[in-house]
Structures are given as structure tokens and as C-alpha cells.
TORKOL-4160 file (C-alpha; in steps of 0.2 Angstrom, whole numbers, padded with zeros to 4 digits, m for minus):
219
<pt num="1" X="0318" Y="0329" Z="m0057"/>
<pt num="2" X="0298" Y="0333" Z="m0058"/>
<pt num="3" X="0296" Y="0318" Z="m0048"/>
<pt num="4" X="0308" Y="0325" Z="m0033"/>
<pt num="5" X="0300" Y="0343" Z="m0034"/>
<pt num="6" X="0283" Y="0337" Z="m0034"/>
<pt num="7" X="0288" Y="0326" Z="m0018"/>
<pt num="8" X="0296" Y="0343" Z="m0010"/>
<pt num="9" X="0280" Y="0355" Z="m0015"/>
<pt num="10" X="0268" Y="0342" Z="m0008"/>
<pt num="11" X="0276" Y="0341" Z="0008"/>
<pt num="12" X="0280" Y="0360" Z="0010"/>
<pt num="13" X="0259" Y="0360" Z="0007"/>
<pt num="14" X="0257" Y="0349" Z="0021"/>
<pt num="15" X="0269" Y="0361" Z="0031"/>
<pt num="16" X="0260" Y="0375" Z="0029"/>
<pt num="17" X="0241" Y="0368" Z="0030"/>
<pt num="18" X="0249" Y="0362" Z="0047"/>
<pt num="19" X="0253" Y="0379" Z="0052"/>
<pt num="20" X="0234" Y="0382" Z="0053"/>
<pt num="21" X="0230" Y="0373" Z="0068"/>
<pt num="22" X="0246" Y="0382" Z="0076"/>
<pt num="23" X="0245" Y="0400" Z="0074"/>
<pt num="24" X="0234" Y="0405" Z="0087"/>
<pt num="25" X="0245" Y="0397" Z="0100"/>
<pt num="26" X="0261" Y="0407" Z="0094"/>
<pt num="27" X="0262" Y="0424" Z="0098"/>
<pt num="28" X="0263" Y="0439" Z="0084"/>
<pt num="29" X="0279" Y="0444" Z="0082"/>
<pt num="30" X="0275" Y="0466" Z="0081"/>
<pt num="31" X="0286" Y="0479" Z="0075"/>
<pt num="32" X="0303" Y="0480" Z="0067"/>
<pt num="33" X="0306" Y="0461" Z="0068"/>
<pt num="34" X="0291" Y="0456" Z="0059"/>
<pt num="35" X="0294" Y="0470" Z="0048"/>
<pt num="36" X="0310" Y="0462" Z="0042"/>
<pt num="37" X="0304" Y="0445" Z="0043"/>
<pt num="38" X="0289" Y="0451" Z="0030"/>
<pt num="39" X="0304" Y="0460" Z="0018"/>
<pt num="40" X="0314" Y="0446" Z="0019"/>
<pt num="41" X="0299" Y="0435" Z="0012"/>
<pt num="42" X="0292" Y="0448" Z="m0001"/>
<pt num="43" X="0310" Y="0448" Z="m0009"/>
<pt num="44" X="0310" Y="0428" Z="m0011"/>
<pt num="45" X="0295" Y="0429" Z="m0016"/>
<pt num="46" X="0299" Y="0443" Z="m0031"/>
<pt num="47" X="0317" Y="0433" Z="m0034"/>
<pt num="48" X="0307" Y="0415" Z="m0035"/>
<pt num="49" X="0294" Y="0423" Z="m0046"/>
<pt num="50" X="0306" Y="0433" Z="m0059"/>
<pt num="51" X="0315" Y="0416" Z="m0058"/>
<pt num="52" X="0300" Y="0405" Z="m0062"/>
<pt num="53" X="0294" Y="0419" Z="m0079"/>
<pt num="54" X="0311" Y="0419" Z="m0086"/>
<pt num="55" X="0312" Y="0398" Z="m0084"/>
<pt num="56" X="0295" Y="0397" Z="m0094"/>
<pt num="57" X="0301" Y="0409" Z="m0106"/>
<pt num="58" X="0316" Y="0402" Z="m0111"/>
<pt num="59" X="0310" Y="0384" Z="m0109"/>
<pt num="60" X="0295" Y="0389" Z="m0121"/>
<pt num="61" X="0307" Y="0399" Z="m0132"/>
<pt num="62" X="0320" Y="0386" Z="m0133"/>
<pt num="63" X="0308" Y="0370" Z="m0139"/>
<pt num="64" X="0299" Y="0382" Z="m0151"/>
<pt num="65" X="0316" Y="0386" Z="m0159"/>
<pt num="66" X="0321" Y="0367" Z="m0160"/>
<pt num="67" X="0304" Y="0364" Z="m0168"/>
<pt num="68" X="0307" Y="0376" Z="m0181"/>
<pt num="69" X="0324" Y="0372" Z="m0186"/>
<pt num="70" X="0318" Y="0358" Z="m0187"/>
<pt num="71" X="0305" Y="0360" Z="m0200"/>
<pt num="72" X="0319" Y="0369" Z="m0211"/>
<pt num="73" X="0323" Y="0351" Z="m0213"/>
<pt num="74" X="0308" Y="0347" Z="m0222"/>
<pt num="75" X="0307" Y="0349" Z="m0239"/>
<pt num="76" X="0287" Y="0352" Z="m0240"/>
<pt num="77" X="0275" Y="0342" Z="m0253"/>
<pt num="78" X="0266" Y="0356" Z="m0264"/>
<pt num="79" X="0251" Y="0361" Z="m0257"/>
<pt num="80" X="0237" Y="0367" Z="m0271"/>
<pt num="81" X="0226" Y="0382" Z="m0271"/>
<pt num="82" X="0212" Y="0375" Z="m0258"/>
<pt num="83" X="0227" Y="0370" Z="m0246"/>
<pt num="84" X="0236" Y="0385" Z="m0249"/>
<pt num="85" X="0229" Y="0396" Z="m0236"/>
<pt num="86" X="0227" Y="0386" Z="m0224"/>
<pt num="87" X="0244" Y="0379" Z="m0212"/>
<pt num="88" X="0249" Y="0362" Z="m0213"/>
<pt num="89" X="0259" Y="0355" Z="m0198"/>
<pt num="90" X="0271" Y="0343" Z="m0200"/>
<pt num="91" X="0272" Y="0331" Z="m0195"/>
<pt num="92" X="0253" Y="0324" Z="m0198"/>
<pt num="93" X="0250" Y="0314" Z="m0183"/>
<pt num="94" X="0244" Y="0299" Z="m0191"/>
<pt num="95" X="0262" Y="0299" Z="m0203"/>
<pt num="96" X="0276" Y="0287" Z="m0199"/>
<pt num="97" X="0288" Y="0301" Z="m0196"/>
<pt num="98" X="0307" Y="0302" Z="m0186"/>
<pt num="99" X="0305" Y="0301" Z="m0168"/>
<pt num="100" X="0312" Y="0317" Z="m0168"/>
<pt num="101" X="0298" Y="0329" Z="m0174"/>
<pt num="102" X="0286" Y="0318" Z="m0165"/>
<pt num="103" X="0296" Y="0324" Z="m0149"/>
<pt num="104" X="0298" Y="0343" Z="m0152"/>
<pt num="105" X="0280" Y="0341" Z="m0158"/>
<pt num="106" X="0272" Y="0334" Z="m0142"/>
<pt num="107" X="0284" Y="0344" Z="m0131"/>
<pt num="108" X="0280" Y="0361" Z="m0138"/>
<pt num="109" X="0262" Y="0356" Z="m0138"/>
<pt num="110" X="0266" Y="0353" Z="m0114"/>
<pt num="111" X="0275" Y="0369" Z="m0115"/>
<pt num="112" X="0260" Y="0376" Z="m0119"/>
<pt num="113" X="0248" Y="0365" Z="m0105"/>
<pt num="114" X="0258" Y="0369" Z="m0092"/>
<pt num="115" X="0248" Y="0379" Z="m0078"/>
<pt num="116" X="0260" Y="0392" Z="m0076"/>
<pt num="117" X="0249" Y="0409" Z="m0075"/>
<pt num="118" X="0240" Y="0401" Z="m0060"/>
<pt num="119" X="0256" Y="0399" Z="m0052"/>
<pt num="120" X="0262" Y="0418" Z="m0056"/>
<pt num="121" X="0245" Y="0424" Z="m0052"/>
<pt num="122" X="0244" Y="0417" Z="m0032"/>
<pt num="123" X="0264" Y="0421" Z="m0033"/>
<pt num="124" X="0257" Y="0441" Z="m0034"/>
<pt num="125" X="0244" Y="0439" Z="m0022"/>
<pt num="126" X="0256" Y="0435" Z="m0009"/>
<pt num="127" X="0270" Y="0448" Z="m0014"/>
<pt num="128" X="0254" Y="0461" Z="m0015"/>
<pt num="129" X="0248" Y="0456" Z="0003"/>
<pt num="130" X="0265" Y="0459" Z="0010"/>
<pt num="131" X="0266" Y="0475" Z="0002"/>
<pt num="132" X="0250" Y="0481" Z="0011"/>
<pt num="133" X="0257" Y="0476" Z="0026"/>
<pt num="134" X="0271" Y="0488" Z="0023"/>
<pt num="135" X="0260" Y="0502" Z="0019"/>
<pt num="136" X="0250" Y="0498" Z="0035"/>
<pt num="137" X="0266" Y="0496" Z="0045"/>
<pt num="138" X="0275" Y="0514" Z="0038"/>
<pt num="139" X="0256" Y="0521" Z="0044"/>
<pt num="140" X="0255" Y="0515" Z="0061"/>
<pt num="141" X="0273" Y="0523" Z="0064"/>
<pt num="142" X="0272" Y="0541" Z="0055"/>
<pt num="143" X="0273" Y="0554" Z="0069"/>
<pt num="144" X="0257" Y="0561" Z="0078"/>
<pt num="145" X="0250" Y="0579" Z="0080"/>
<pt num="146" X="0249" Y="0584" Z="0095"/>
<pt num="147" X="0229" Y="0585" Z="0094"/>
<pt num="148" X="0230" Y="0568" Z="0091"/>
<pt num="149" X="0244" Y="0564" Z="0106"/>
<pt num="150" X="0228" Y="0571" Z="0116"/>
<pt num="151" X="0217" Y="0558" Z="0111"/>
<pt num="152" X="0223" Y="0547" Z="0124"/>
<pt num="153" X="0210" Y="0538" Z="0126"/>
<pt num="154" X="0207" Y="0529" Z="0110"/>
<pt num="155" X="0224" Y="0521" Z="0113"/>
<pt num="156" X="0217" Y="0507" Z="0116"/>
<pt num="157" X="0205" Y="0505" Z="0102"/>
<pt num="158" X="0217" Y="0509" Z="0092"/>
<pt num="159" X="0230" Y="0494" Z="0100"/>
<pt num="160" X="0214" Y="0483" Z="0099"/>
<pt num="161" X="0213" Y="0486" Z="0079"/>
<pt num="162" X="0232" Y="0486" Z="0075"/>
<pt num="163" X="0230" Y="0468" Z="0083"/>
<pt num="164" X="0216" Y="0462" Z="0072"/>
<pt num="165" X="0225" Y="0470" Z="0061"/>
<pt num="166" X="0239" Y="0459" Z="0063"/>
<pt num="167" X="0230" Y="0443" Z="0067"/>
<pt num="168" X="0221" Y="0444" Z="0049"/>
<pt num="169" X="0236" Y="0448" Z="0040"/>
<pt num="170" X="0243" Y="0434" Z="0047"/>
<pt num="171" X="0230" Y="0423" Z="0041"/>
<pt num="172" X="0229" Y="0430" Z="0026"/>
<pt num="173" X="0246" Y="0427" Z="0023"/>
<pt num="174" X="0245" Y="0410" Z="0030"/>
<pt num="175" X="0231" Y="0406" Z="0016"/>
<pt num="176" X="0241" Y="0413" Z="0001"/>
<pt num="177" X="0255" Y="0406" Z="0003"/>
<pt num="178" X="0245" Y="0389" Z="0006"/>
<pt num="179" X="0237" Y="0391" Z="m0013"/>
<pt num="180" X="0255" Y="0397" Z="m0018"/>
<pt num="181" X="0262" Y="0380" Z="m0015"/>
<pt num="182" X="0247" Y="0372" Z="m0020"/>
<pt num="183" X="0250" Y="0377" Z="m0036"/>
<pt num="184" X="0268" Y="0373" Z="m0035"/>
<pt num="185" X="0261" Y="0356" Z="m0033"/>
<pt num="186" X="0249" Y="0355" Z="m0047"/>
<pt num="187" X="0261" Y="0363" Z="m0058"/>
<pt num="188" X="0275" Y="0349" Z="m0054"/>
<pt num="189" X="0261" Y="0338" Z="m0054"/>
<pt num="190" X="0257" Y="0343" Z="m0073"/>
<pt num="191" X="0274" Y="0342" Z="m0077"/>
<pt num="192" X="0278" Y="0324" Z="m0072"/>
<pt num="193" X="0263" Y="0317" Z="m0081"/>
<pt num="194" X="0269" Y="0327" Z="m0097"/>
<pt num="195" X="0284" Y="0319" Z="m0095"/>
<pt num="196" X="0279" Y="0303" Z="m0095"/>
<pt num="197" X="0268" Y="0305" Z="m0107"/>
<pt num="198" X="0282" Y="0312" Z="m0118"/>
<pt num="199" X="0292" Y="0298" Z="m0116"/>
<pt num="200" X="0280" Y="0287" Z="m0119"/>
<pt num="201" X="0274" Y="0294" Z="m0135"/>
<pt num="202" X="0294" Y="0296" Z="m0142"/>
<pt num="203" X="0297" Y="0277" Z="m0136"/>
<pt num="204" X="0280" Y="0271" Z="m0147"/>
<pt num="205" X="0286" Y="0286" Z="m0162"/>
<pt num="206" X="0303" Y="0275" Z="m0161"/>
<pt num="207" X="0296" Y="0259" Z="m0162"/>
<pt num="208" X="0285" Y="0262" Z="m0175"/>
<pt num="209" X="0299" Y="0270" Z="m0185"/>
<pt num="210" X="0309" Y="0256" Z="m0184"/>
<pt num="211" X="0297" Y="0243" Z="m0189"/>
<pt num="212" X="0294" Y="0252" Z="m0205"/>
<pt num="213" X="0309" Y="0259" Z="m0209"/>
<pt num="214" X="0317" Y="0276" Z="m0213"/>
<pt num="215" X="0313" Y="0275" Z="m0231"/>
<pt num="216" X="0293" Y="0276" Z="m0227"/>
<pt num="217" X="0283" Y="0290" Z="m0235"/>
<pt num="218" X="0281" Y="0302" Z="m0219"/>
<pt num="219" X="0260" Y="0307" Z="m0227"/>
């Protein structure tokens, strides 16, 4: 599965590095349209994000659950008064243990490596760039005094700005959402090498289990 997203994430990168080299040549869509265009975006952006917390939650949550029910399992050796205050994990890493508890161990250990906050973080900057394009939008449009309906000569200054304006949000937007799916990359990136690095680790824990035998001490 990581393999496939992190193919999808990298090319949607490309798509949107691409879009550099092209946006000066499009014309800026102004008013109500982009308007709607900019909501629309923010509120997959807000869905995608909430979606993306509550996975890491509940993938987190999950494998720490399994690795404590698992540990109920274990009847643990008595520890003496130097040991006492100090947490023992099991298993050790250097015990012959079931592959299991090597799995949930090295698992909860990725869950923990992931680089998920970077992701959440560029995720905001974007939502938080469109909302100031709201505010910027809901401003250009309240009504005018009439002292101001006189200035009629700044008009065009005031055209002149809104456009830069729009040109650099445009760009800005462009740029976040560039590092966004950069670190949709990194992260799916991160997660396949876990992976296989999980596997790896669970295949060798079963091998090793096997050639000693279940009845091994496990310290």
C-alpha cells in the first residue's frame, strides 16, 4: 500500500512543481469563482487533515493496546531493590523471544518515527493562507462611503494592488501546497522503509525462534 501512495504523492509533487513554470501564463481567475474555488480547496484541505490526525491516533492507539495486552501475557521475573525503580521492557532485545512481541515492539517504536507533525504543520499553513484570502476577499467587497466613492482616482492603484495581491497569493499558494505534498512524500517515503524494515526484523525474530525452540529462556 505505502509503495502505491508514495508512487501517487511523488507524482502529484511533480504536478505541482510543474505548475511553477505555468502560472504566469494562465490568467487569475478574480471574484466569486475563485472565491469558490479557494472554499472548495480549504474544506478538502480541513477534511484530508482531521482525516490524517484521527488515522495516527488510532493507528498509534491501536498498536500500543496490542503491545500492552500483550505484556499481560508475561509473567515478569522479580526484579530486586536496585531494578525496582527503574522500567524493564520486554522483551530485551538481545532475548530469543516470540516473534510476536518483537513485532508489536518494533511497530510501536515506527509509530513513533513517523514524520507526521511536519505534515500537519504544512497542512495548516495552507488552510491558514486560504483563510486570509477570505478575509482579504470579504474586505475588497464591503460597501464604500461615499467619501470614499469620491476618491475616484485611486481606483487604479487600488486595481493595481488587489492584482499583486492576487498574483502573490497565488504563489504562495502554489508553494505551500508544493511543501504539503512534499511531505506527503517523505512521510509515505518513511512509512514504506518502516515497513520493510518491520518485516525484515519479524522474519529474522521467526527464524531465530525456530532454530532455538519455544522452550528457550526469553532473558
Amino acid at each position: 500500500m505505502w509503495k502505491l501512495m508514495l508512487e501517487c504523492h511523488h507524482k502529484q509533487f511533480i504536478t505541482i512543481t510543474l505548475a511553477y513554470h505555468v502560472k504566469n501564463s494562465t490568467p487569475v481567475h478574480q471574484g466569486e469563482h475563485r472565491r469558490q474555488a479557494a472554499m472548495h480547496l480549504w474544506n478538502e484541505m480541513d477534511s484530508f487533515s482531521s482525516s490524517f490526525r484521527n488515522w495516527v491516533t488510532a493507528h498509534k492507539s491501536y498498536v500500543e493496546t496490542l503491545n500492552a495486552w500483550l505484556q499481560k501475557c508475561v509473567l515478569q521475573p522479580p526484579q530486586d531493590r536496585r531494578r525496582r525503580k527503574r522500567k524493564v521492557s520486554f522483551p530485551p532485545r538481545q532475548a530469543i523471544s516470540p516473534p510476536i512481541f518483537i513485532l508489536c515492539r518494533d511497530w510501536l517504536a515506527m509509530t513513533e518515527s513517523l514524520p507526521a507533525d511536519e505534515l500537519c504543520k504544512s497542512l495548516k499553513d495552507v488552510m491558514q493562507l486560504l483563510r486570509d484570502s477570505f478575509e482579504h476577499h470579504d474586505e475588497q467587497n464591503k460597501p464604500r462611503s461615499e467619501s470614499q466613492e469620491c476618491g475616484m482616482l485611486e481606483n487604479n492603484s487600488e486595481q493595481e494592488a488587489a492584482k499583486s495581491g492576487s498574483v502573490a497569493s497565488a504563489e504562495g499558494l502554489q508553494s505551500r501546497l508544493t511543501a504539503v505534498l512534499d511531505r506527503l512524500t517523505k512521510f509515505s517515503e518513511a512509512s514504506l522503509k518502516c515497513y520493510e524494515e518491520l518485516k525484515q526484523n519479524y522474519e529474522m525474530a521467526c527464524a531465530d525462534y525456530k532454530r532455538v525452540g519455544p522452550n528457550a529462556q526469553l532473558a
